[in-house]
MDAnalysis code that builds the backbone (N, CA, C; Angstrom):
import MDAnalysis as mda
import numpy as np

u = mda.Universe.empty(513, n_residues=171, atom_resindex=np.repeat(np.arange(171), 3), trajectory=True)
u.add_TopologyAttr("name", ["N", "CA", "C"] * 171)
u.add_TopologyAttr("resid", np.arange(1, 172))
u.add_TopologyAttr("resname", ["UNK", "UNK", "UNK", "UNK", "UNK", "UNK", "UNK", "UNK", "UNK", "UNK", "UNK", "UNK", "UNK", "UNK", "UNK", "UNK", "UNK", "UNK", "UNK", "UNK", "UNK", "UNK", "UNK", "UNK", "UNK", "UNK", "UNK", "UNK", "UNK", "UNK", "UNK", "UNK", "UNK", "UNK", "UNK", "UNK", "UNK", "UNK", "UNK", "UNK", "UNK", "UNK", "UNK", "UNK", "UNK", "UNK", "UNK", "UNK", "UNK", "UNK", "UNK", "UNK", "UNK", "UNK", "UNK", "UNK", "UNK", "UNK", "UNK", "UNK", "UNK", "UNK", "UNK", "UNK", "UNK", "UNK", "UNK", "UNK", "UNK", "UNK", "UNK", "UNK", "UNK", "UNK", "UNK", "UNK", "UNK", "UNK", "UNK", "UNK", "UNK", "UNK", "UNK", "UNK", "UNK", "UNK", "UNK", "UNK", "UNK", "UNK", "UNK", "UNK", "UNK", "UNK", "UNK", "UNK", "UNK", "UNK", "UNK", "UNK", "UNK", "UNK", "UNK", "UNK", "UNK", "UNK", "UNK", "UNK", "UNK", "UNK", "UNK", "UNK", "UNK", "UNK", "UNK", "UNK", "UNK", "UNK", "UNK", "UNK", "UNK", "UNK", "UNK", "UNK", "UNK", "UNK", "UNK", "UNK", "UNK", "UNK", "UNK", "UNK", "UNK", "UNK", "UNK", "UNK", "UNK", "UNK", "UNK", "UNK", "UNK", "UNK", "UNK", "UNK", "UNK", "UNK", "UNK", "UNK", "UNK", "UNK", "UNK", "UNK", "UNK", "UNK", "UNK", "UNK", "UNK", "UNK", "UNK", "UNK", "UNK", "UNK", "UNK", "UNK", "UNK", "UNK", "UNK", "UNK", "UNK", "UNK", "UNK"])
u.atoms.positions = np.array([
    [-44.955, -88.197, -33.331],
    [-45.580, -89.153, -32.433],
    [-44.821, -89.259, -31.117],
    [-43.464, -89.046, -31.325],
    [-42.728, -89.263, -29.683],
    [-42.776, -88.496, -29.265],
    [-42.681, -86.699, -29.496],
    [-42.760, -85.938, -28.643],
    [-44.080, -85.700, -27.886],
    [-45.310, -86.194, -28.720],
    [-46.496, -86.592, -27.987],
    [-46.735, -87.311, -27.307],
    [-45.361, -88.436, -26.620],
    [-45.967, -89.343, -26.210],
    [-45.232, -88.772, -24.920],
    [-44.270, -88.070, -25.091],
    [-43.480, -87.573, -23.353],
    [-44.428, -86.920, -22.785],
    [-45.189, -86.145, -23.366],
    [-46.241, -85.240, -22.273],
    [-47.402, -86.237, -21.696],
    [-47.440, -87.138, -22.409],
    [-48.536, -88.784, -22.001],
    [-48.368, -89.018, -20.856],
    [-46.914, -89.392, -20.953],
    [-45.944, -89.954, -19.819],
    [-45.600, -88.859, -18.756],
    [-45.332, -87.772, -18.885],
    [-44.930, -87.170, -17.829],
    [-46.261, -86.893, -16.894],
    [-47.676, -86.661, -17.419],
    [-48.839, -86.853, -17.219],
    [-49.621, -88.076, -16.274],
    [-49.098, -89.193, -16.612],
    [-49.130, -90.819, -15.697],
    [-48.427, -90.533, -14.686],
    [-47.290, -90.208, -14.970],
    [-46.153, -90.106, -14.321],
    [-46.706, -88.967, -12.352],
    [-46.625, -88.242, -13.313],
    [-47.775, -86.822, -12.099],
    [-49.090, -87.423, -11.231],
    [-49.683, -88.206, -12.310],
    [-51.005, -89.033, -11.610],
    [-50.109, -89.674, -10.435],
    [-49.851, -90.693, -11.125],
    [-49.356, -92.097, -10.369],
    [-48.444, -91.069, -8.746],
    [-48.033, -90.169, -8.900],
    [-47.419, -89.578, -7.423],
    [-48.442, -89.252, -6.722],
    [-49.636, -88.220, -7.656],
    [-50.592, -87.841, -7.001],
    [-51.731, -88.734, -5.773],
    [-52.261, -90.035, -7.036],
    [-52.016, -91.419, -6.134],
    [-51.611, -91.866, -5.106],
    [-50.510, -92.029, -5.085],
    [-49.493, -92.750, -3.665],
    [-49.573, -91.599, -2.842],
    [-49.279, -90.000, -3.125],
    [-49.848, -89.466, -1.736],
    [-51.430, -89.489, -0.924],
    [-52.325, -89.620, -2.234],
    [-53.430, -90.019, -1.617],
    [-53.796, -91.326, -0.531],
    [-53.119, -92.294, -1.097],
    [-52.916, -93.725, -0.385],
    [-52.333, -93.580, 0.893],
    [-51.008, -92.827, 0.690],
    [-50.362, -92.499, 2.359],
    [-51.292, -91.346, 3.360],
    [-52.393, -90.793, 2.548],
    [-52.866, -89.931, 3.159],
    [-54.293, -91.200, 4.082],
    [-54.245, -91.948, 3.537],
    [-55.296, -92.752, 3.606],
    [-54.844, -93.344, 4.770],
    [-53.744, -94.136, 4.573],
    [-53.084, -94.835, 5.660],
    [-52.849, -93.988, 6.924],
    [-52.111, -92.780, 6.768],
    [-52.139, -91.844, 8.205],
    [-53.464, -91.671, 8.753],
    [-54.963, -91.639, 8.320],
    [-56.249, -91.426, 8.963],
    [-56.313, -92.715, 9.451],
    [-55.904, -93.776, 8.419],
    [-56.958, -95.297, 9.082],
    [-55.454, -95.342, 10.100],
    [-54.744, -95.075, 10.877],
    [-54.016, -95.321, 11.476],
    [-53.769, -94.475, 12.640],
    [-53.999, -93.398, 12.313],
    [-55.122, -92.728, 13.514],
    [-55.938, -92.953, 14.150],
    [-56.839, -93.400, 13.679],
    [-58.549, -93.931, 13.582],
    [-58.025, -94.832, 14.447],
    [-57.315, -96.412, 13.731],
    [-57.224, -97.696, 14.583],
    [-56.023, -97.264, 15.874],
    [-55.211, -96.730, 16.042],
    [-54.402, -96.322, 17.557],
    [-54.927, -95.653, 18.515],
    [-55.962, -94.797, 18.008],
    [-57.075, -94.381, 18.801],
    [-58.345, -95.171, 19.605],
    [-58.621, -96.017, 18.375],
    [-59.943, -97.009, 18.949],
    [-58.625, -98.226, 19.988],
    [-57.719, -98.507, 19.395],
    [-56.564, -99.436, 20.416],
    [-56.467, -98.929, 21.623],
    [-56.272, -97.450, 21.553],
    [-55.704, -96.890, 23.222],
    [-57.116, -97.130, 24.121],
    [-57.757, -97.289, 23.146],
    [-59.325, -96.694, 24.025],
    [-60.105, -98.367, 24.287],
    [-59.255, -99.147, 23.504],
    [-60.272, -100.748, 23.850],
    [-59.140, -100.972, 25.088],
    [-57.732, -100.847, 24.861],
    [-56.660, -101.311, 25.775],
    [-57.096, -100.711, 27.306],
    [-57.431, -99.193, 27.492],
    [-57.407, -98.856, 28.618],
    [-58.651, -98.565, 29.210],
    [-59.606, -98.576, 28.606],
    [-60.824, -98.033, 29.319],
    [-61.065, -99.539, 29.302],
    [-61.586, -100.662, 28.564],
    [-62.311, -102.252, 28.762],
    [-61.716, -103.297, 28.783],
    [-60.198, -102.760, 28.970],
    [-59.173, -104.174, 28.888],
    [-58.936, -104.841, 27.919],
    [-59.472, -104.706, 26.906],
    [-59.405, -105.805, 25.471],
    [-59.065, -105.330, 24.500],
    [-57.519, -105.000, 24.284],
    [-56.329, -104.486, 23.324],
    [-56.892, -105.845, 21.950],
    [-56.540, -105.190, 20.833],
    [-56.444, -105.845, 19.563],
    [-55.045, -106.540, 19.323],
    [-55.098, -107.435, 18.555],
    [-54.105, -107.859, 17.926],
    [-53.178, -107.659, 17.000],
    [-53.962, -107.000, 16.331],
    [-53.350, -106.160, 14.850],
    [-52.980, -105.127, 14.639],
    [-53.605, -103.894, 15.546],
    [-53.210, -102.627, 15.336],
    [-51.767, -102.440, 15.192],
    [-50.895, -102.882, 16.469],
    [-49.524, -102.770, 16.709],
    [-48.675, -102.846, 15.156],
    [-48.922, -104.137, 14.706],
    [-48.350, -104.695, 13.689],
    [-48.621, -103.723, 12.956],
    [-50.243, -103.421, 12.305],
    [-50.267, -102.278, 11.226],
    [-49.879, -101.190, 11.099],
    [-49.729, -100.692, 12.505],
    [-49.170, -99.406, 12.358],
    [-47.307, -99.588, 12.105],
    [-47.168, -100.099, 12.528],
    [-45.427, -100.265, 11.844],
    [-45.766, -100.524, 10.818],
    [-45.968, -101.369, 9.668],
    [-46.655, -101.513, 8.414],
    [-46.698, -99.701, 7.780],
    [-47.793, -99.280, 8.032],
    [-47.948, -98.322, 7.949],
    [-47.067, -97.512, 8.057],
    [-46.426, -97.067, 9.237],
    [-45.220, -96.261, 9.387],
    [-44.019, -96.390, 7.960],
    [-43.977, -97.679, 7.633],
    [-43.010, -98.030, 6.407],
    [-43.407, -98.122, 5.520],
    [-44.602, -97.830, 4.569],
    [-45.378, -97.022, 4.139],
    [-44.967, -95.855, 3.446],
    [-45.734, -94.902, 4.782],
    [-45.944, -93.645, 4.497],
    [-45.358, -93.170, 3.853],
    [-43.677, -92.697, 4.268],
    [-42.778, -92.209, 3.858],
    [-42.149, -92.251, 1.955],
    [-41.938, -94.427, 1.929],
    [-41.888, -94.433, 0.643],
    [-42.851, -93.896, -0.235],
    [-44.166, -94.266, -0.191],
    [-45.170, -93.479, -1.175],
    [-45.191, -92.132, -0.894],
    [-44.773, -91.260, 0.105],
    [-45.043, -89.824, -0.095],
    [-44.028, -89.117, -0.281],
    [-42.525, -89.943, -0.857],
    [-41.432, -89.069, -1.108],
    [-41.175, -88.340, -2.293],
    [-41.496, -89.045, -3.324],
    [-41.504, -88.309, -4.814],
    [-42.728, -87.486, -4.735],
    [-43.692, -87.928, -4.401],
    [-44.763, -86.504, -4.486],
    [-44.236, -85.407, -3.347],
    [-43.739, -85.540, -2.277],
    [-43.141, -84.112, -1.663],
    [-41.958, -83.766, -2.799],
    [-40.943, -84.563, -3.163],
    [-39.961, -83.988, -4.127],
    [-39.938, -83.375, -5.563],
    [-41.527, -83.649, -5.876],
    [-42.148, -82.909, -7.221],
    [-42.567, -81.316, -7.044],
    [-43.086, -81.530, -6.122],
    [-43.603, -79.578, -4.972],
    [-42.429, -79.557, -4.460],
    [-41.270, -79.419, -4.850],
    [-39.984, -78.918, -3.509],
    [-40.150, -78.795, -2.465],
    [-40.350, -79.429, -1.621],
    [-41.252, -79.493, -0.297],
    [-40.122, -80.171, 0.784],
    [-39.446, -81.084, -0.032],
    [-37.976, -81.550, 1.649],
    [-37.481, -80.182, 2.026],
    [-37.279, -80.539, 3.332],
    [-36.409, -79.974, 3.614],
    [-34.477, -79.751, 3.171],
    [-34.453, -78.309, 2.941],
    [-33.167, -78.242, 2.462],
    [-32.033, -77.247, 3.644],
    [-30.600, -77.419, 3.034],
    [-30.109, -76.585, 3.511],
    [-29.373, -76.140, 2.512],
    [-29.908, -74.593, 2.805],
    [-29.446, -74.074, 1.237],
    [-28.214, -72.634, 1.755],
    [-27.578, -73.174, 3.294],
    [-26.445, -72.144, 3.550],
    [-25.793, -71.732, 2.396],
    [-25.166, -72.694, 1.778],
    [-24.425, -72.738, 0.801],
    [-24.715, -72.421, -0.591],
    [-25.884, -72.484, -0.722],
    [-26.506, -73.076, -2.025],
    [-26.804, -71.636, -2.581],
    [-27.409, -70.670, -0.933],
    [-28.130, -69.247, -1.781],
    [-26.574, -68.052, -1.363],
    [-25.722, -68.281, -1.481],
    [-24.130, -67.951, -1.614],
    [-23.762, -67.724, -2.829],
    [-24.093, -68.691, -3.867],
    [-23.781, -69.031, -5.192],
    [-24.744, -68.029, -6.316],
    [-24.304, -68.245, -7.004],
    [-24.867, -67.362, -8.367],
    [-26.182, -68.304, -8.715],
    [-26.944, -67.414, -9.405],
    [-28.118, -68.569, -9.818],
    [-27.835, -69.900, -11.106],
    [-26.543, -69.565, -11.700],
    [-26.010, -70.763, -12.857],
    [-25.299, -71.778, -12.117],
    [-24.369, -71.021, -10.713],
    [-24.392, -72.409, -10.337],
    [-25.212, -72.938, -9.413],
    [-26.330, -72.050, -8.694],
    [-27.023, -73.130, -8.079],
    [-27.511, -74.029, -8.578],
    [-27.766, -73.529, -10.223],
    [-28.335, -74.894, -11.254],
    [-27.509, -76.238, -11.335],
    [-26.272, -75.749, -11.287],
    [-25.417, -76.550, -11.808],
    [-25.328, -77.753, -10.371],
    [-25.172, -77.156, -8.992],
    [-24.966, -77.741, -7.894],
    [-26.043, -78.845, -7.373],
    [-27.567, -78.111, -7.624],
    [-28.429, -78.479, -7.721],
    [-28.445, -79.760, -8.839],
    [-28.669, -79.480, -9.861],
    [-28.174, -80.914, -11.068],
    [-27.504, -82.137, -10.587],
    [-26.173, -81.281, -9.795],
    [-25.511, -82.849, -9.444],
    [-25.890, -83.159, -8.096],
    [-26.457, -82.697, -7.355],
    [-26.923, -83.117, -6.381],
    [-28.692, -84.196, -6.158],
    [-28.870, -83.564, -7.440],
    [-30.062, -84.374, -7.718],
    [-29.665, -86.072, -8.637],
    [-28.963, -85.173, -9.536],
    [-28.102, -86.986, -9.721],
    [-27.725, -87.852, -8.972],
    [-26.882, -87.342, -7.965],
    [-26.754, -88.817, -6.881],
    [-27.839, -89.188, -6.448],
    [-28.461, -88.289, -6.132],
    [-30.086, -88.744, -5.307],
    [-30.483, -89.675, -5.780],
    [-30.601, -90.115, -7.660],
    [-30.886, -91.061, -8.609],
    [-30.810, -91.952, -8.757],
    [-29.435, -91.990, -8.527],
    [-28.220, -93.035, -8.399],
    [-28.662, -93.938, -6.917],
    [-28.659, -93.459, -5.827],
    [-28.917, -93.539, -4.717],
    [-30.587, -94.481, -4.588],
    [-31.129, -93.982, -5.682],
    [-32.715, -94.594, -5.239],
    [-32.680, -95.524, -6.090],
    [-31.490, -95.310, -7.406],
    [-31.818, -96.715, -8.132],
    [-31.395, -97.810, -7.739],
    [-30.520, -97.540, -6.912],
    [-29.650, -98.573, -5.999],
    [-30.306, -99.267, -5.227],
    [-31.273, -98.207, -4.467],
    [-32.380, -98.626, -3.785],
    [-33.519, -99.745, -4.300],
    [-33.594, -99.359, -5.319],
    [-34.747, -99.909, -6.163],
    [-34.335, -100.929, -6.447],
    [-33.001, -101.464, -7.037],
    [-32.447, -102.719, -7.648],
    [-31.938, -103.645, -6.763],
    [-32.066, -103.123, -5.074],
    [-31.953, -104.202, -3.897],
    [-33.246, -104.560, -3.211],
    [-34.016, -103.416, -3.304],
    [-35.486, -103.621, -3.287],
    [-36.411, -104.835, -4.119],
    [-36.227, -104.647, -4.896],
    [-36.135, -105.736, -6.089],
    [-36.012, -106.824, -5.392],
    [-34.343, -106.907, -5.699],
    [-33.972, -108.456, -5.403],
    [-34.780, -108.755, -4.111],
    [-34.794, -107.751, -3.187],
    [-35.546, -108.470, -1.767],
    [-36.792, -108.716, -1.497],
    [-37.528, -108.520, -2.389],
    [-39.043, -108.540, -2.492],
    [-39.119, -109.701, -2.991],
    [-38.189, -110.149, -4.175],
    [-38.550, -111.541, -4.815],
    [-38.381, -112.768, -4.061],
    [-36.893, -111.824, -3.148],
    [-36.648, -113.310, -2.139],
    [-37.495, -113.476, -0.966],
    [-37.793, -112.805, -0.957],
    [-38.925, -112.943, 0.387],
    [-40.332, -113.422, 0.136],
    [-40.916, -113.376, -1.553],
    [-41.763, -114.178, -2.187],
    [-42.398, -115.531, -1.296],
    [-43.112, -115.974, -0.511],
    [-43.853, -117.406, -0.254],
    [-43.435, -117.334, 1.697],
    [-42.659, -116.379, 1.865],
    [-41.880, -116.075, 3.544],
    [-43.669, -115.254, 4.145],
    [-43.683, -115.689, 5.237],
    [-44.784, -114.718, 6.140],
    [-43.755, -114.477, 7.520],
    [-44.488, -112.838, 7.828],
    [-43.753, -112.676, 9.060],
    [-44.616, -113.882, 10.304],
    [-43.606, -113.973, 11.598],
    [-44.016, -114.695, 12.655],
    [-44.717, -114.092, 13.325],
    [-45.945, -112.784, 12.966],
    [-46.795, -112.732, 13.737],
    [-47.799, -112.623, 13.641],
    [-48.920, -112.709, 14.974],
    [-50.655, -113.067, 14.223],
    [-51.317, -113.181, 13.178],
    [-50.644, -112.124, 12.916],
    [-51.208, -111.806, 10.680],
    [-50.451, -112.229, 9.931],
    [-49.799, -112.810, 10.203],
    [-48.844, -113.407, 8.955],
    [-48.740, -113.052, 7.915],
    [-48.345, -111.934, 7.369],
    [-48.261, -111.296, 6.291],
    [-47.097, -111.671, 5.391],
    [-47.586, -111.320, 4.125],
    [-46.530, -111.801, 3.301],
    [-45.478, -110.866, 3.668],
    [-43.781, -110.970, 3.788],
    [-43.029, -110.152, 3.944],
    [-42.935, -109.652, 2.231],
    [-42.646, -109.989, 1.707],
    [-42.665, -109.687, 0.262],
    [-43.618, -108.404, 0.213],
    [-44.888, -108.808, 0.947],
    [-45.843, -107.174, 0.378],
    [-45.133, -106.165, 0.718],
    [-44.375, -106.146, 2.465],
    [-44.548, -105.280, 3.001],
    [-43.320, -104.687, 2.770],
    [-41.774, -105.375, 1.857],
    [-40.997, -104.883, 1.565],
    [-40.932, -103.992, 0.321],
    [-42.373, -104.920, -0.446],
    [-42.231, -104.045, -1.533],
    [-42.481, -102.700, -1.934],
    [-42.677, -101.846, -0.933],
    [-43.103, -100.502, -0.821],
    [-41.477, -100.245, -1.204],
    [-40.591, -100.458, -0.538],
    [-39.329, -100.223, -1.049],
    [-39.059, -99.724, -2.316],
    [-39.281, -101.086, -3.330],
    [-38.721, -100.598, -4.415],
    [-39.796, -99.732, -5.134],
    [-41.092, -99.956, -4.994],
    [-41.949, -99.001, -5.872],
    [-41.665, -97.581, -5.244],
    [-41.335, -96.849, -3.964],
    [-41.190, -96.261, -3.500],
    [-39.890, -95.505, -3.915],
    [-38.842, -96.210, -4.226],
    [-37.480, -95.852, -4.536],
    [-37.312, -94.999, -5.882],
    [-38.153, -96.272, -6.512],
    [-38.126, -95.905, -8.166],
    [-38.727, -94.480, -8.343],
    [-39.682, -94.433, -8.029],
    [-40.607, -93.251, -8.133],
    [-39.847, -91.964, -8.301],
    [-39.508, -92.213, -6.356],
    [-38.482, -91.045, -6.297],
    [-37.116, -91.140, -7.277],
    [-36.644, -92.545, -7.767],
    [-35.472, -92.418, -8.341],
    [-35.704, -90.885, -9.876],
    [-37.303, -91.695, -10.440],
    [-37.574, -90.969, -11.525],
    [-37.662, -89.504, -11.184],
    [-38.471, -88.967, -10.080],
    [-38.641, -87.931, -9.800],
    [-37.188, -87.239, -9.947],
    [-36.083, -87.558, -8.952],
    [-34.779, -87.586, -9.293],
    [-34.283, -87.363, -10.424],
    [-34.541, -88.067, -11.396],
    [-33.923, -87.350, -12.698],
    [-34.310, -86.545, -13.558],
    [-36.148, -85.900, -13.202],
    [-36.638, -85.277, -13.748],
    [-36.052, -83.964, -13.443],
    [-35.922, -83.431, -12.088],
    [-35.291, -82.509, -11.843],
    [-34.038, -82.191, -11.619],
    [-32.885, -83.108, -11.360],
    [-31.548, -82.875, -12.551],
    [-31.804, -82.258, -13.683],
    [-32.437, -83.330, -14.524],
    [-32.528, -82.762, -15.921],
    [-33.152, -81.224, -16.012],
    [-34.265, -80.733, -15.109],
    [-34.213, -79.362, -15.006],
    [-33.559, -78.352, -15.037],
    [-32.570, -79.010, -13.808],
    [-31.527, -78.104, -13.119],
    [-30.689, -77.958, -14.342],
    [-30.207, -79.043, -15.234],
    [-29.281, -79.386, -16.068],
    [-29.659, -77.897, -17.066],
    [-31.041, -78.111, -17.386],
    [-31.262, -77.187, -18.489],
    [-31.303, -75.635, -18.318],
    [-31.657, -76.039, -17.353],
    [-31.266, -74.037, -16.230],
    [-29.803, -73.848, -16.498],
    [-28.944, -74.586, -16.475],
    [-27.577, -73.852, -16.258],
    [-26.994, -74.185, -17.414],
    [-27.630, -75.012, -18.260],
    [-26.493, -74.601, -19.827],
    [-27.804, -73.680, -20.798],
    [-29.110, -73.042, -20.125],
    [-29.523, -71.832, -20.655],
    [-28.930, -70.836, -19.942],
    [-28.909, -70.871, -19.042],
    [-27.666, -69.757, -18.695],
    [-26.406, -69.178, -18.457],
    [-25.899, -70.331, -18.890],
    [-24.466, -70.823, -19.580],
    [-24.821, -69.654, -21.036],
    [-25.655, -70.189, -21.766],
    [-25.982, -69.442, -23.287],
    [-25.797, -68.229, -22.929],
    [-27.416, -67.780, -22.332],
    [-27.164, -66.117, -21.704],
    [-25.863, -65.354, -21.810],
    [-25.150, -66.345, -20.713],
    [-23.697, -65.368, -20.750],
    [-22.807, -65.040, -21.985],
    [-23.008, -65.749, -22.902],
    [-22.455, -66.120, -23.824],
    [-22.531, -64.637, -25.428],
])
């Protein structure tokens, strides 16, 4: 029953990224769309909006969190791999592994201040036109963090298993 239930999970897991890049894909058009219709009410008829400004920063802080674990599932950041394609392929596993661990470490950290700051900011609105809850707009943070934190240890644990199978190999 448990080993049936990791492929469940790694399965949600794949959705739920697939998801949030769709959402950030969503947000980059409607944010297009509205900076476009803004430039064009502001300068051609004089009568700029109120909201765009705001949303698109919104947006901008966004994007990034929801589309980082789905670029880091397709190896898709950018790397610098001077160093990295120097090395033998057991230890790029190995280098790779721990380099993906801090990353982990790094987003869970993220995630567990994210946290706390989302809760404290709970019933707070920002001071402008839209008054938005700050709480929403921080909370991209931690759902954002986590994601990638998980993504993060999925591929450690890859890397991990690449280099003590080829650890064996040599053996």
């Amino acid at each position: 029953m448990e080993m049936k239930l990791i492929p469940k999970v790694i399965k949600i897991f794949d959705r739920i990224l697939d998801i949030t890049a769709i959402i950030a894909g969503i947000i980059v058009i409607f944010l297009m769309i509205s900076v476009s219709m803004e430039v064009i009410l502001r300068y051609f008829f004089r009568h700029p909006t109120i909201w765009v400004t705001e949303i698109a920063g919104y947006g901008i802080v966004y994007i990034p969190f929801l589309v980082a674990a789905w670029v880091l599932k397709r190896d898709a950041h950018v790397r610098m791999d001077l160093v990295l394609s120097r090395l033998s392929p057991k230890n790029q596993c190995l280098l790779n592994a721990i380099t993906f661990f801090a990353g982990a470490i790094i987003c869970f950290i993220l995630t567990y201040f994210g946290v706390k700051a989302t809760l404290y900011y709970v019933g707070h609105f920002t001071p402008t036109p839209l008054m938005m809850p700050k709480s929403l707009i921080i909370a991209v943070i931690f759902v954002g963090s986590f994601l990638l934190f998980v993504q993060f240890v999925r591929r450690a644990y890859g890397y991990m298993k690449s280099w003590t199978t080829a650890a064996d190999k040599k053996e």
